[in-house]
N, C-alpha and C positions, 0 to 999 in steps of 0.2 A: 527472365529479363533481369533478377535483381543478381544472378549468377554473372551473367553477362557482363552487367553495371562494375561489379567487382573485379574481372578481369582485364576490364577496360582503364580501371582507376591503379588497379598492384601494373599494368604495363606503362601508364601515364611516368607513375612514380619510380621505377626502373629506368625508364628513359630520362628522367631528370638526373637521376643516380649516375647514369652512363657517360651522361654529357659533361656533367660537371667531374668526371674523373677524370676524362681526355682534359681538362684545362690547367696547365701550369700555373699555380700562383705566381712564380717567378717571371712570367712573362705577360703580365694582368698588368693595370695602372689605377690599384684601386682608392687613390686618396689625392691630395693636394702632392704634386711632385713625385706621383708614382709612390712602390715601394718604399716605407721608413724614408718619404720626402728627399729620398739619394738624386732624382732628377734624371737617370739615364734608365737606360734599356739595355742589353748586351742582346746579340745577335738578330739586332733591327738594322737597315740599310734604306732610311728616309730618301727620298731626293735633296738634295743641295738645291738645284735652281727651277724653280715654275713659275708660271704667270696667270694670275686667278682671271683678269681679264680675256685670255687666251683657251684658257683652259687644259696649258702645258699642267702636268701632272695633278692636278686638278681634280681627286676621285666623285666628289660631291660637294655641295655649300645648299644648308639647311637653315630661315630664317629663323629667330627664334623671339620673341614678342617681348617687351617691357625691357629691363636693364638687369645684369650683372656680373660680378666679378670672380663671382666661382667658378673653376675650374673643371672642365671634363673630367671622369671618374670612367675607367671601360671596365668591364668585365664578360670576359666569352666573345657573344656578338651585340652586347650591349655597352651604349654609352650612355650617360648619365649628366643629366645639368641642373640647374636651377635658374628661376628668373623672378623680379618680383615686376610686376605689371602696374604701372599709373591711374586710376584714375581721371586721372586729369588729362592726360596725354605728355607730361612732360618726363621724357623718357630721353633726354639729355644730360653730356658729362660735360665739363668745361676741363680740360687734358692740358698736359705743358707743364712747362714749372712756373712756379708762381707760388704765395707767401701769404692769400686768403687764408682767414679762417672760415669764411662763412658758409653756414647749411641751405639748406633747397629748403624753402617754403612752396612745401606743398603737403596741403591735412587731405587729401583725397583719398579715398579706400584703393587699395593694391589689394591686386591678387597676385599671391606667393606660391609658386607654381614649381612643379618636379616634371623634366623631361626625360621620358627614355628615349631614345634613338637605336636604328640598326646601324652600326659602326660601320658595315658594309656599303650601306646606300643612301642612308643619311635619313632614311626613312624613319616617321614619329609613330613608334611603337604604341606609346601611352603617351598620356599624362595626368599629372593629378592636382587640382586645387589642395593645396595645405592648409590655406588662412586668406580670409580675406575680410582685411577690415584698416581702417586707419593706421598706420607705423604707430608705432609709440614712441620712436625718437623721430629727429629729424637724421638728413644723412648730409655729408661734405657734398661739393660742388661737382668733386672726382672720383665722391663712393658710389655705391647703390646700396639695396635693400637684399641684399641675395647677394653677400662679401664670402660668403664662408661655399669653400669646396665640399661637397659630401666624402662619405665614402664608403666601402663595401666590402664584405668578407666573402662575395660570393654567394652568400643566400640573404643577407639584410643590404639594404640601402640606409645610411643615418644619413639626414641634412639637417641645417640646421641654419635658423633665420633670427637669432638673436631672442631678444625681446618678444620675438613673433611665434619662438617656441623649436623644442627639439622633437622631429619626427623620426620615425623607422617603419620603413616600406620593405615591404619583399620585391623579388625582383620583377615580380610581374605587375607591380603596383597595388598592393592589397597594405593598407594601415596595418602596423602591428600593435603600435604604441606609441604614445607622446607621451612629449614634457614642457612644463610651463615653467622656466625655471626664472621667471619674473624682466622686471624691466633692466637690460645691460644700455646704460648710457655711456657709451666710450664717448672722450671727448678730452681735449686739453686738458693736463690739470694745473692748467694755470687759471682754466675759465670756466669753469662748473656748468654755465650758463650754454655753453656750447656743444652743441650734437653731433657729430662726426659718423655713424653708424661702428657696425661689431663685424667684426671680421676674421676670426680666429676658426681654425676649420676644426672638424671634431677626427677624431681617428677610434679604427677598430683594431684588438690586438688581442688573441686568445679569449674569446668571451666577452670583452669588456669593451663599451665605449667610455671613451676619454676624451672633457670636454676642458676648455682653460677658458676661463670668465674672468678676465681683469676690466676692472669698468669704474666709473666714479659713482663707487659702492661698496660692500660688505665683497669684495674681490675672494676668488674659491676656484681650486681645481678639484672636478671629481670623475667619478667611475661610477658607470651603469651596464649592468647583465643588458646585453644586446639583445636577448631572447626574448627579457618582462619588462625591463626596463626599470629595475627595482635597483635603488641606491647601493649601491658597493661601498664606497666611501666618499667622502666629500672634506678637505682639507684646506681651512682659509689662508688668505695671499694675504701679506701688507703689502699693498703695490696701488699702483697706480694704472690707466687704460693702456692696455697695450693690444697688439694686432697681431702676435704671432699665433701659431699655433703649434702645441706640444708634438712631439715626437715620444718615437720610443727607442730605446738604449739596450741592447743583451750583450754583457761580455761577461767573463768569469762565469758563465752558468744564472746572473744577476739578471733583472729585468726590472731598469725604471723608466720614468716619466718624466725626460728633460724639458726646459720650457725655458724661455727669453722672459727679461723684464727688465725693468731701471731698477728699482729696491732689490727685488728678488730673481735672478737667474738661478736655477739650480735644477735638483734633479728629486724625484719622490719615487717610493717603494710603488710597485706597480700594484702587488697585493695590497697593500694598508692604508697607501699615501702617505706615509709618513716620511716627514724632511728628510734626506740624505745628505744634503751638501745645497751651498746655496754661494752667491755672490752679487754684488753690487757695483756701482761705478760703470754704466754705459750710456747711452741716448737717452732722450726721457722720452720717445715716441717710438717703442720697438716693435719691426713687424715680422723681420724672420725670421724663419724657422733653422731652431736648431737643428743640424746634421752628425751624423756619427760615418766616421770613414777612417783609415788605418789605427782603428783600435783608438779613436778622438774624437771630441766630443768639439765642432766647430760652433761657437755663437758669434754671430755681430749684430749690431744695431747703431743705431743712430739720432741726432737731432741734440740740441741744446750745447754743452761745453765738447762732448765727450763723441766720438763714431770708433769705437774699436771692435776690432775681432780680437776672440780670445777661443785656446786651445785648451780645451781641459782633458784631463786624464778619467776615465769612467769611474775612477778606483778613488776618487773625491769625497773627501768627508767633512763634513760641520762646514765653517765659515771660508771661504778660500778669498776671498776678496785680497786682491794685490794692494801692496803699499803705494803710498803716492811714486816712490822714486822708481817701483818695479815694473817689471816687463813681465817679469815668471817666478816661482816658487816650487813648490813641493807638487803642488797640484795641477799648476798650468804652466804647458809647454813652451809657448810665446805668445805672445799678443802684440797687437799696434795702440796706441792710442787714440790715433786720426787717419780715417782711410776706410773704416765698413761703410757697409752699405745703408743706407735709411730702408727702405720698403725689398729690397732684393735678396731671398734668400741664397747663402751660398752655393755654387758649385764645386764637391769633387771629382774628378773625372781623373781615374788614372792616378799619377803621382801631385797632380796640382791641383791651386785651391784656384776658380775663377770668380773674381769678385768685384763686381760689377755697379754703378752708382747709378743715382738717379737721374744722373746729366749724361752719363754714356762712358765714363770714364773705364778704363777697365783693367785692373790689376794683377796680374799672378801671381802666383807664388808656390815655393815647394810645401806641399799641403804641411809634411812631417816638423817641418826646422823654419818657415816662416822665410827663405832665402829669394828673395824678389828676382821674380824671370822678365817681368818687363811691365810697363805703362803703357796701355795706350787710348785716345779718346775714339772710339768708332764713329764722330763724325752725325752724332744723333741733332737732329731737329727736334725740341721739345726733350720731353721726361722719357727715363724708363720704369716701367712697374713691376713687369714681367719676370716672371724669375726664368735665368736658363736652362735651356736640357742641354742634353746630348747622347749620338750614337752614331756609333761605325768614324769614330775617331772626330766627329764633328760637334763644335758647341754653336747648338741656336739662343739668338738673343733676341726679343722680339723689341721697338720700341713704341711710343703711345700710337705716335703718328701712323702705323701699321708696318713700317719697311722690319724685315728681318734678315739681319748679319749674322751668315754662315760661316761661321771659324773654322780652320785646324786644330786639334786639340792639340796641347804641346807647347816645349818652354818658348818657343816663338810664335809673334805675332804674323796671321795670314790670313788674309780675309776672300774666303775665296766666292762669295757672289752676295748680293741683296736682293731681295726677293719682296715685291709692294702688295700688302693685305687687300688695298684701297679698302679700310675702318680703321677704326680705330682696336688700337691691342691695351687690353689693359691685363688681363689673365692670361696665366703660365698655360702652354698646351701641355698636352697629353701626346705620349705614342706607344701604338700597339702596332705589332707586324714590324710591316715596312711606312708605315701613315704615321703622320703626326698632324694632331688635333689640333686646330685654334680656335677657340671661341674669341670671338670678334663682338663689337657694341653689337651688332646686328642680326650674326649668324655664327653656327657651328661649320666650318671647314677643314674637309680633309685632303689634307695634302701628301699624295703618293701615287706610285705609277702605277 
């Protein structure tokens, strides 16, 4: 029997062996915006037009309980979410544009919950209780409690719920290890007093998770062994609350840790965390994520005097902050001063930059030289949050109110269908295959033929 027992467990672990070699990383969507947050897919062919009421291309729609903003993660034939669940039942967002500051009063116990799904059918694999106990912040009107995308190297899951703590799950849902990395109050920092919730997603890259904690507090970007979860390094921020979250950078044979801020944009030694290059002068509320694409480093952000995008060189050292009168220097290739995005992380697709506002506005540009291909507004009712994807030559733009504008990619404007979620859209989908994921207020949808 115990001979048995042992051939049964060396063929289990073979077959796990087996499966996970047939799986392209490169064809995986294992973080916020896919791959290093590039936002497409090469050799995917999504549908352009379906109708969820109809159940034109339609593969499945899976409810999913309580609220959040984080983003599908797939790996193999698994999809990945998170939600944090109300006690109370008020499991409502208040969408649009609009100039509140105010948090959700509600102190009821949440359960802070990890979903697995079968990407194929929509079918709920697992799930697991994380935490369940009172927030320790309050959250905005338009946040949740579950802001932050997981992600996954294929054999860990990291999620991560702020204040509520950072988890790593295997893929089958087995705990590996937590962290209590104490209370992150993002909030104004104009108003101390005010609660916004944390939203910045964690990433994995060669061994290492990498998490960016800007909060009004003792602010720190650090690294932890994915395996024990034992500190690598940990590196303090002068900054203020911010919502992005880090990327990673390889050029020259180099490998750092780019990150958005108002005080501090810059970039840290992926080994050491130690400063690389740093700059200043953007929005004082940044949420996206920095992108690396023809050998550049894209940041923008938004809110307050200042909305630019700015083009850095990877090859950036010490202080690069441009002069008041400047556009570019040594370091950075061009910039705008008024025109980023507030919450929308960039898209490159191809040779141009898509960049997209919170009212719907929508700008191109030639990614390399900043040379504008055209304006135009897509005609959105309400906000957008969404950040775009794209594939098979097409950019999706999702906005709150659920409709999604399917573009041509390219120096011209073509809007070639809109497509109605009926929910609301607040998180970027995901795609694998030929499907792209929405997570909706309500439900996980896949849309493909």
């Amino acid at each position: 029997m115990k001979i048995l027992k042992s051939v049964l467990t060396i063929s289990f672990i073979l077959s796990l062996v087996i499966v996970n070699a047939q799986i392209n990383p490169d064809e995986q969507w294992p973080s916020f915006r896919g791959p290093f947050a590039k936002g497409y897919l090469e050799n995917s062919k999504p549908p352009v037009e379906w109708d969820v009421s109809a159940g034109k291309n339609i593969k499945w729609q899976t409810s999913i309980p309580g609220l959040g903003h984080s983003c599908p993660v797939i790996w193999g034939d698994k999809l990945f979410i998170t939600t944090a669940i109300s006690g109370s039942g008020n499991n409502e967002l208040k969408v649009g544009l609009y100039g509140d500051i105010d948090a959700v009063n509600d102190d009821s116990e949440h359960e802070f919950k990890v979903y697995c799904l079968d990407k194929n059918t929509g079918e709920i694999i697992w799930q697991k209780l994380a935490h369940k106990g009172i927030p320790h912040t309050k959250r905005h009107t338009k946040a949740t409690h579950a802001n932050c995308t997981p992600a996954t190297d294929g054999e860990h899951l990291v999620v991560f719920f702020g204040s509520e703590g950072l988890y790593c799950y295997d893929l089958n849902g087995n705990l590996l290890w937590k962290k209590d990395l104490g209370v992150l109050n993002a909030g104004p920092y104009t108003d101390p007093d005010v609660e916004w919730g944390f939203a910045s997603s964690p990433i994995i890259h060669k061994g290492k998770v990498i998490v960016q904690c800007d909060f009004l507090g003792d602010c720190f970007i650090a690294s932890f062994d994915v395996n024990s979860g034992e500190q690598a390094w940990r590196t303090s921020r002068d900054e203020i609350s911010t919502w992005s979250s880090p990327n990673i950078v390889e050029s020259d044979g180099k490998t750092q840790v780019v990150v958005n801020g108002f005080k501090h944009m810059g970039g840290y030694n992926f080994e050491t965390g130690e400063e690389i290059w740093k700059m200043s002068g953007g929005g004082d509320a940044p949420a996206p994520t920095p992108v690396f694409a023809h050998n550049l480093i894209f940041i923008n952000n938004a809110h307050g005097r200042f909305s630019p995008i700015y083009v850095v060189k990877p090859t950036a050292k010490e202080n690069i902050t441009l002069k008041e009168d400047e556009t570019s220097n040594d370091n950075i290739v061009w910039s705008i001063n008024r025109g980023g995005s507030y919450m929308l992380t960039p898209l490159i697709y191809g040779d141009y930059l898509y960049n997209l506002r919170i009212n719907g506005a929508l700008t191109v540009y030639e990614a390399e030289n900043g040379k504008l291909m055209y304006r135009q507004s897509l005609g959105v009712s309400g906000g957008v949050t969404a950040s775009c994807v794209a594939a098979d030559g097409k950019v999706y733009c999702s906005a709150e109110n659920g409709i999604v504008y399917v573009l041509k990619a390219g120096p011209e404007y073509e809007l070639l269908a809109t497509n109605d979620m009926n929910d609301i859209l607040m998180a970027t989908p995901a795609i694998s295959g030929n499907t792209i994921y929405y997570r909706a207020m309500k439900s996980v949808i896949a849309v493909g033929k």
